[in-house]
N, C-alpha and C positions, 0 to 999 in steps of 0.2 A: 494474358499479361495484366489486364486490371483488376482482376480475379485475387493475382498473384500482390498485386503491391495493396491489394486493399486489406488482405489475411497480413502483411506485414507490419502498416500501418497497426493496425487491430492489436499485434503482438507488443509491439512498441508500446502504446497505449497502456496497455496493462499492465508493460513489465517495470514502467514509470510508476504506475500507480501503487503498484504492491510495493516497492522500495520506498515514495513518497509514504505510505501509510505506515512501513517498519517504522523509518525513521522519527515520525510522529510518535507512534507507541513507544520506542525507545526512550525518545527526552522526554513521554509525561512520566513516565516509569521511575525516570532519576530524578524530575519535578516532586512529585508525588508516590512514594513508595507503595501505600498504603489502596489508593486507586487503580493502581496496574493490575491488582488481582485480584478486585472486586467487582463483577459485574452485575449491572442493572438489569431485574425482570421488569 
């Protein structure tokens, strides 16, 4: 059972984070057109 709610927690987590990070890249993208498709080496 602790197994079970802690792979859930886990899932939650990430599924926050991936959507927090879209939406970040989404509004620098319409901030800054020219930065969205430029990446840094």
């Amino acid at each position: 059972m602790t197994l079970i709610g802690f792979l859930v927690l886990t899932a939650l987590v990430i599924a926050m984070g991936t959507r927090s990070t879209a939406r970040y890249e989404a509004e620098r993208a319409e901030t800054s057109p020219g930065l969205a498709t430029r990446r840094s080496r």
